[in-house]
C-alpha positions, 0 to 999 in steps of 0.5 A: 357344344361347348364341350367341344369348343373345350377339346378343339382349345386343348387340340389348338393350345396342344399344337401350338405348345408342341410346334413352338420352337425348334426343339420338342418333346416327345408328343405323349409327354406335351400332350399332357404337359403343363404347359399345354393347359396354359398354352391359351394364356400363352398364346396371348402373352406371346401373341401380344408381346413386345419381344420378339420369338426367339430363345435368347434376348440382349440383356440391354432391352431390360435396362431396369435390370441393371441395378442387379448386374451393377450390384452382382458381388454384394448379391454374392456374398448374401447368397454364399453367407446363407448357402446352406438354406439353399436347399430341396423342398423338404415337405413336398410343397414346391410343385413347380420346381419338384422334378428337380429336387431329385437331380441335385437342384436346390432353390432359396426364395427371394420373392413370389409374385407377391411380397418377399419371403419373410426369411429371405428379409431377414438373411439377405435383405441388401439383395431383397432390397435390390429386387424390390426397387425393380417392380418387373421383377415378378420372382426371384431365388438363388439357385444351385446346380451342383456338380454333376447335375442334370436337368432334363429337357422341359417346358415352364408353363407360364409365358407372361414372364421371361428369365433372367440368371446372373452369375454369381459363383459359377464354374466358369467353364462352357462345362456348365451351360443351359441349352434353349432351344438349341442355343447354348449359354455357359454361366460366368461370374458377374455375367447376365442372360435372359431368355424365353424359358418356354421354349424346350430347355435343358442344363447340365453341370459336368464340372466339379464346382457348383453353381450358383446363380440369381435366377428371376422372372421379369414381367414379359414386356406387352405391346399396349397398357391394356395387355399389360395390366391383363398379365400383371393381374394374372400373375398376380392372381394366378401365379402367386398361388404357386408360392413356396416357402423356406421355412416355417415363417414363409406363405404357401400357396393355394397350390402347393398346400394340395400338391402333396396330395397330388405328389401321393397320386404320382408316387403311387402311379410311379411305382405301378410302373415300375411294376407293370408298365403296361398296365401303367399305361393302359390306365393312364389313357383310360384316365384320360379317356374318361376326362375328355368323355365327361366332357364331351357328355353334356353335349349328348345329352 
């Protein structure tokens, strides 16, 4: 019995990611997504939140975030003095952000969802100290988009957070913008948005400068205490063993330290579909297959 409870969960947790928004992907491609298999925590995060469902949010309704905001220029210079550390995960560790390294995208850790980086206290600790005097701020990292950079449309997986972008060297120019479900925004200097980046999101920069941006999670607001302390410790707990290092001296999560044994899988099946497409596919649902019938065997048993 409980195997089936098991299926209906993912049935219900793979409609409700599938239908939420305007925009979606492709029904084979969120039947295996990411964000599918958090979609029961998601549905209490958003179920259970103060904000309303929509893509973008008033930055105003995040008071505490203006300190950052006020500060935007001396977060700027950190972030141009330490440019060249704002780079791809050079050791496959990086599981959240992997799919991006190779379209141009570049990331330096600030924090995550535990205590700062040890080398980003060392190379920017006036904007490390702005960060940690904001307790809602659960993640943060410079970000780079360069020029011509494309990042295909997706999900993040977690909704116990919203996201935060400052602009910080931008192009200024509606030619490098995020798209969130279906609504449009184009990074400017000195300028903050926040949105739900659990919706489908894309970015494109078509100009011939690069971008730069803090780009942080803020702990997703909650309508009662208890609610609150739920998803505080889950993050906590959870998602900080998605934690991703600079260098050396910087801890890697539970997560990252299997994901390059995961990232072999997924190269090896990469290449299987270059070779033989239908073979590719044919394994991929057998696999699947075999998964939701070891589950459901307990139950004939």
């Amino acid at each position: 019995m409980y195997a089936v409870i098991i299926v209906v969960v993912f049935l219900i947790s793979f409609l409700y990611t599938y239908y939420r928004g305007k925009e979606r992907l492709k029904a084979s491609r969120q039947l295996f997504d990411h964000s599918t298999f958090l979609a029961p925590v998601n549905m209490f995060m958003t179920g259970f939140s103060k904000l309303p469902n929509q893509a973008f949010f008033d930055v105003a309704q995040f008071p505490e975030l203006k300190p950052l905001q006020d500060n935007w220029q001396v977060i700027r210079e950190e972030a141009i003095q330490l440019q060249n550390q704002i780079k791809a995960s050079e050791k496959n560790n990086d599981a959240g952000f992997n799919t991006f390294f190779k379209r141009g995208w570049k990331r330096f850790y600030l924090k995550w969802y535990q205590e700062s980086h040890p080398s980003a206290q060392q190379l920017c600790p006036k904007t490390v100290a702005l960060l940690e005097s904001i307790p809602s701020v659960k993640a943060a990292m410079f970000t780079e988009l360069p020029s011509g950079s494309y990042l295909g449309k997706h999900r993040d997986p977690y909704a116990g957070s919203v996201r935060y972008h400052l602009g910080l060297v931008t192009p200024n120019s509606d030619d490098c913008f995020i798209e969130v479900d279906q609504e449009r925004y184009s990074w400017r200097d000195g300028e903050a948005t926040v949105f739900d980046e659990t919706y489908v999101h894309w970015a494109h920069n078509q100009t011939d400068e690069t971008r730069i941006i803090l780009f942080c999670d803020i702990e997703r607001p909650m309508k009662w205490g208890w609610a609150q302390k739920i998803n505080h410790w889950f993050g906590r707990n959870v998602m900080s063993a998605a934690s991703s290092p600079n260098d050396d001296q910087d801890n890697t999560g539970f997560i990252n330290r299997i994901f390059k044994y995961g990232y072999a899988v997924h190269h090896y099946g990469r290449g299987l579909k270059e070779r033989n497409r239908r073979l590719y596919y044919v394994s991929k649902w057998l696999l699947f297959g075999i998964i939701i019938g070891l589950i459901l065997l307990p139950s004939f048993l």
